[in-house]
Backbone bond lengths (Angstrom), bond angles and torsions (degrees), N, CA, C in turn:
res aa  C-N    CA-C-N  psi(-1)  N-CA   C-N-CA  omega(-1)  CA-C   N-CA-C  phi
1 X - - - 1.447 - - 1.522 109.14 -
2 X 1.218 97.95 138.68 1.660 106.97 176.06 1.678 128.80 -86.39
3 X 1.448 122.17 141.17 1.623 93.59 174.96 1.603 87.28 -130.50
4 X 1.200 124.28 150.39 1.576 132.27 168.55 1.446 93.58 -148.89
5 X 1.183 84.85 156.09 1.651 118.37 175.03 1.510 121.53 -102.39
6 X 1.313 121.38 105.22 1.254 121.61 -169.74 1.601 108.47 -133.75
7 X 1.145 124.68 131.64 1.914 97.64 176.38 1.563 106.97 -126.36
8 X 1.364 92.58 92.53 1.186 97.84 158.58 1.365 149.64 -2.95
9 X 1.757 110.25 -62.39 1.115 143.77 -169.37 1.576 101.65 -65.20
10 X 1.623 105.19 -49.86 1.373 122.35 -157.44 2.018 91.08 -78.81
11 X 1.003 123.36 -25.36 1.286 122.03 -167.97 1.249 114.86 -102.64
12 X 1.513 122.98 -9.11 1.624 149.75 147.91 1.360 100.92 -40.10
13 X 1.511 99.99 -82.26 1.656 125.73 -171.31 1.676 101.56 -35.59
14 X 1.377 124.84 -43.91 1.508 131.36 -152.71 1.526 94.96 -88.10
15 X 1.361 121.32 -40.43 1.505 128.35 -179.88 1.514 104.14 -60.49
16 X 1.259 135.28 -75.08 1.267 167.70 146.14 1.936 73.18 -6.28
17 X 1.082 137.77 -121.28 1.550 156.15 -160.44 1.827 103.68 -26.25
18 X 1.518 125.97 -3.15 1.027 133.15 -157.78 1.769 93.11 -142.99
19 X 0.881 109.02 -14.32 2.185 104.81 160.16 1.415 93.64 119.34
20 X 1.480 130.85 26.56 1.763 109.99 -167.80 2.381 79.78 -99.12
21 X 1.340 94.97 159.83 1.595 99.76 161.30 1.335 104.30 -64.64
22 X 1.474 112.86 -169.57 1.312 118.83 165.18 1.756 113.11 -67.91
23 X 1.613 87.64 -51.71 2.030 92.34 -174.76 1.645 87.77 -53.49
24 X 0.678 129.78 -120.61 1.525 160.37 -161.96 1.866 87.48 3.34
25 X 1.287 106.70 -57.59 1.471 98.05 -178.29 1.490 119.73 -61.63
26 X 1.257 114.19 -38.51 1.809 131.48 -177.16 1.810 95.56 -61.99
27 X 1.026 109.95 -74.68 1.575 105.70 -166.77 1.645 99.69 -67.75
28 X 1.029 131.76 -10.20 1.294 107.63 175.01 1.711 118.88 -99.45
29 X 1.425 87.90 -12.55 1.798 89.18 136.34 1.394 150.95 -110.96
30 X 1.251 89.84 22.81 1.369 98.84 170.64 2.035 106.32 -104.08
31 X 1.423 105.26 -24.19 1.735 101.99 -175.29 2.032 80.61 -82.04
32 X 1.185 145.76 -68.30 0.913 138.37 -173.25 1.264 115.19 -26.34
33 X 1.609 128.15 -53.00 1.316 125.83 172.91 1.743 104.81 -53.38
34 X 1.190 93.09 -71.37 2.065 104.35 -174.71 1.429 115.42 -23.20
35 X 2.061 121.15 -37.89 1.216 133.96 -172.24 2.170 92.39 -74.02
36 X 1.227 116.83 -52.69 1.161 147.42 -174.37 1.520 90.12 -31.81
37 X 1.355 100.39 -89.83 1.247 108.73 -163.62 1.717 124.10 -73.27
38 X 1.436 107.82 5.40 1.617 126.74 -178.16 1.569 113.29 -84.76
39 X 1.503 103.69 -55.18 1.115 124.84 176.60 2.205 134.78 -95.93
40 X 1.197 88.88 -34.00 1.677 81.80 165.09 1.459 134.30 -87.99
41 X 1.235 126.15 116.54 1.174 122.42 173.42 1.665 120.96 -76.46
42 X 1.854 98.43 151.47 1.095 119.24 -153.56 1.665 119.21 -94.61
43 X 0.865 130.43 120.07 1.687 112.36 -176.53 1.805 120.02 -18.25
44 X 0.810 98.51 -29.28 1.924 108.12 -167.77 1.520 88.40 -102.65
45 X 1.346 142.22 -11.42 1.689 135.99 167.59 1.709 99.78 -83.77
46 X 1.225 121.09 -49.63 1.268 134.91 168.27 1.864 120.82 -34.80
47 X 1.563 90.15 -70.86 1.881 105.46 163.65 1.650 115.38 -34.93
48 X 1.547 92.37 -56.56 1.453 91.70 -153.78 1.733 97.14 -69.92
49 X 1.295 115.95 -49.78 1.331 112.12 166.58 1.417 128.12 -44.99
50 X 1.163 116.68 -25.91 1.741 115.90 167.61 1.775 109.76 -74.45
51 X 1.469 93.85 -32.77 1.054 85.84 -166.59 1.766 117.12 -90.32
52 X 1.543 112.01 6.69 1.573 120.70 176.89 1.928 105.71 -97.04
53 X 1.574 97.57 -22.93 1.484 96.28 174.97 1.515 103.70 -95.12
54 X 1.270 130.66 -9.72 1.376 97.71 156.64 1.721 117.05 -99.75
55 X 0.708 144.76 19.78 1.496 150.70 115.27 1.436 133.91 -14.24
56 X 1.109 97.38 -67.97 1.692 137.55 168.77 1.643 105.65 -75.04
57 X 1.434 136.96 -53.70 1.250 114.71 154.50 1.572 140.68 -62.31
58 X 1.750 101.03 -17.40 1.386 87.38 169.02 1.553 117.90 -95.74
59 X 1.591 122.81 -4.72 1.364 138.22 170.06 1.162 87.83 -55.68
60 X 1.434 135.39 -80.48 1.572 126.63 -161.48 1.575 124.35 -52.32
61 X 1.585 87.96 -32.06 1.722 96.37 169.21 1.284 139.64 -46.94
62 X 1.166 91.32 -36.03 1.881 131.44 -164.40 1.250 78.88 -76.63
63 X 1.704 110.52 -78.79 2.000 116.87 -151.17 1.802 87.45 -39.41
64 X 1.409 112.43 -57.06 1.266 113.84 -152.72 1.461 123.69 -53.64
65 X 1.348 112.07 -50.86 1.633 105.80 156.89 1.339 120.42 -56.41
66 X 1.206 123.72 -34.87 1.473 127.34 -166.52 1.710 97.69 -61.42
67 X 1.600 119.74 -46.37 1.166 122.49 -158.19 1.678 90.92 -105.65
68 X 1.266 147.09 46.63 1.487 172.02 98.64 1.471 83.20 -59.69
69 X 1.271 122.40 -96.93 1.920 114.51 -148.75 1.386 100.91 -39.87
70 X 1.193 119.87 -36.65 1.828 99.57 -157.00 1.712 98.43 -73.18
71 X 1.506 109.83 -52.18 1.652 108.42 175.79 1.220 120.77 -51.25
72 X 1.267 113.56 -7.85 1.598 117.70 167.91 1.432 122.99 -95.67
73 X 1.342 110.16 -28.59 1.500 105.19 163.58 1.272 117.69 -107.66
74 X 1.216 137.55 -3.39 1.701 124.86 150.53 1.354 104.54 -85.60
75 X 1.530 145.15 0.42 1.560 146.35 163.32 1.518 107.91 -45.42
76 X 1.418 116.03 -40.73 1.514 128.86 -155.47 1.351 105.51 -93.67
């Protein structure tokens, strides 16, 4: 799950102060947030993903020496 910080309200006010109506400014910060929070990842989405690929690289690591020792001792 994602959390970002976006304020709406504050980015209403700026639309609205720049010629948008209220609607036009309101929903276009509210789909702006929706894109926001759909698509950017979060420091803690980031972590956990570093932290499932190194998992997964040292799983292969492991097989990989493991399956080095055996070709090394049935080699002989």
């Amino acid at each position: 799950m994602t959390t970002t910080t976006f304020d709406t309200l504050a980015y209403a006010k700026k639309m609205k102060a720049a010629g948008f109506t209220d609607q036009q400014a309101e929903v276009q910060a509210e789909a702006f947030f929706e894109v926001i929070d759909e698509k950017l990842s979060t420091k803690r989405d980031l972590e956990v993903l570093t932290y499932k690929l190194t998992i997964r690289l040292g799983s292969m690591l492991g097989a990989a020496v493991g399956m080095i020792a055996i070709l090394i001792k049935f080699g002989h």
